[in-house]
C-alpha positions in Angstrom: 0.0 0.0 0.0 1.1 3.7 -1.1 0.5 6.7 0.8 1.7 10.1 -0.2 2.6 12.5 2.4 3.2 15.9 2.7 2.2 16.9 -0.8 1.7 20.2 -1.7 -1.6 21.8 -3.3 -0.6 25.6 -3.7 -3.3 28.0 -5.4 -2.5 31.1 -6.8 -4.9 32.7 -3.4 -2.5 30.9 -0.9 0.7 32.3 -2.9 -1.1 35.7 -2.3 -1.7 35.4 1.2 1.9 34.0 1.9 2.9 36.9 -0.3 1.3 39.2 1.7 2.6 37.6 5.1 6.0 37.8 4.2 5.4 41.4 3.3 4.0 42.4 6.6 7.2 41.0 8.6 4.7 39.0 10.6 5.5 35.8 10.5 4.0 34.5 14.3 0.4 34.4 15.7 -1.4 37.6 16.0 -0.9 38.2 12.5 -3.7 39.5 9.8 -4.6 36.6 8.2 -4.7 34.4 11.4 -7.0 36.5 13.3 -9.2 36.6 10.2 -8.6 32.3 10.0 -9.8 32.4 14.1 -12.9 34.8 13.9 -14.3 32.9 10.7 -13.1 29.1 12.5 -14.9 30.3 15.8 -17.8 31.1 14.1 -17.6 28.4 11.6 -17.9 25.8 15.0 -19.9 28.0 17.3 -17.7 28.8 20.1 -16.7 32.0 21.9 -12.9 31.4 21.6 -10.7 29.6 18.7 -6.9 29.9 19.0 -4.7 28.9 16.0 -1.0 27.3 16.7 1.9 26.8 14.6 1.7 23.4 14.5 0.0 19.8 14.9 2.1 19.1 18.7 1.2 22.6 19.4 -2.5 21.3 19.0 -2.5 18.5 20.9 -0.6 20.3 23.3 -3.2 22.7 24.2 -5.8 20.6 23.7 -4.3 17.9 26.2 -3.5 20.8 28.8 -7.4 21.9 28.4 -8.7 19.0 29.7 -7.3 20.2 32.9 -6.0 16.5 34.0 -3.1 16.0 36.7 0.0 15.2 36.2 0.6 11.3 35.9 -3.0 10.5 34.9 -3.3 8.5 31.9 -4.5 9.1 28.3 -4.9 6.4 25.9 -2.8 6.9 22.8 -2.6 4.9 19.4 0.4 3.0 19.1 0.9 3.5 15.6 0.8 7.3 15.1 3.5 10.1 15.1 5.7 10.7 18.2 3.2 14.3 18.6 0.8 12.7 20.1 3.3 11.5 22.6 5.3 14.0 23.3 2.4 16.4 23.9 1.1 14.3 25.9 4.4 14.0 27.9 4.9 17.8 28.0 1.5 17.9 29.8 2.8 16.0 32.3 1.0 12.8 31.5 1.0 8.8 30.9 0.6 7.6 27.4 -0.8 4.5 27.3 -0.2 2.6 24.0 -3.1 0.8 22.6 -2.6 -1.1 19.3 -4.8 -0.5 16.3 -6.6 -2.5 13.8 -4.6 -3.5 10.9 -7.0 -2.4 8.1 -8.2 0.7 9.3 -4.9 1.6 11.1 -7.5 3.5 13.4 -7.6 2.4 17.4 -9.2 -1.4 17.7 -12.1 -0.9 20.0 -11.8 -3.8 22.1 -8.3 -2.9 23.0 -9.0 -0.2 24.0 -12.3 -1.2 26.3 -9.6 -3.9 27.9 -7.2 -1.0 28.3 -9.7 1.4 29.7 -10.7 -1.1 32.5 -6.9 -2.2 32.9 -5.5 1.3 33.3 -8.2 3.8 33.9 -7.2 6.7 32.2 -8.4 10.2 32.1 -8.8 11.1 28.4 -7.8 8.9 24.7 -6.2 10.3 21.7 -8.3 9.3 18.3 -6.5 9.5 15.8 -7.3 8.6 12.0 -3.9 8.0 10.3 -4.0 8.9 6.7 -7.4 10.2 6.8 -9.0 6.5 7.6 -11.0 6.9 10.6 -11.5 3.6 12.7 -14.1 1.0 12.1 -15.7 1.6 15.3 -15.0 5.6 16.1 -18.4 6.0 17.3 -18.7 3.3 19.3 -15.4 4.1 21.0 -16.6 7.7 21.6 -20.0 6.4 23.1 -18.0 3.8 25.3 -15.4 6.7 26.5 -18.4 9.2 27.4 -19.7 6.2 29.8 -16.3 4.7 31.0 -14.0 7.7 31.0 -14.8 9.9 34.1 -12.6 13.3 34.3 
């Protein structure tokens, strides 16, 4: 199986806006375009805030620290994913707990991850779809985390 990664799909619009990036000296948050990005995302999803980061660990990094856990809880994380998820994890100060996926979907195998939950009672799980295939059971492993997973 073939996967291409990282390829790029640039449009004359997105040459524009980088164009006019680089030409503001603003390369960081707080910049034109990403405020226009967070007031349109916000709205887009219905929330009061939205905060846009610089990158995919920066994500997960916030989002982990969010969920206001304690240091050395437990979060459930793919085994097979990239090392973000667990080094965001770690920065916050918590426990990844690998759980192994299902070999088709490459998303998290749900009964691995019931035995897990029961086995090492975590506080939160990362689900992640790798390559844009989402696993088999993601809603039944979200309905078994809103019962099982207590914060």
């Amino acid at each position: 199986m073939k996967y291409l990664l990282n390829t790029p799909l640039i449009s004359n619009l997105e040459k524009k806006y980088v164009y006019d990036v680089l030409k503001s000296s603003w390369l960081s948050i707080n910049g034109y375009h990403t405020k226009i990005f967070e007031n349109k995302f916000k709205k887009f999803i219905g929330r009061k805030y939205c905060l846009a980061v610089q990158s995919g660990t920066a994500a997960i990094h916030l989002a982990t620290k969010s969920l206001n856990i304690k240091s050395g809880e437990k979060i459930i994380v793919p085994n097979y994913t990239c090392v973000s998820n667990i080094s965001a994890t770690k920065q916050s100060g918590l426990i990844p707990v690998l759980v192994d996926i299902e070999e088709d979907t490459l998303g998290l195998d749900f009964n691995k991850v019931k035995t897990a939950v029961k086995k090492f009672k975590p506080k939160a799980l990362h689900l992640i779809h790798i390559y844009g295939f989402p696993a088999r059971d993601t809603i039944k492993i979200i309905n078994f985390c809103k019962k099982k997973i207590s914060r």
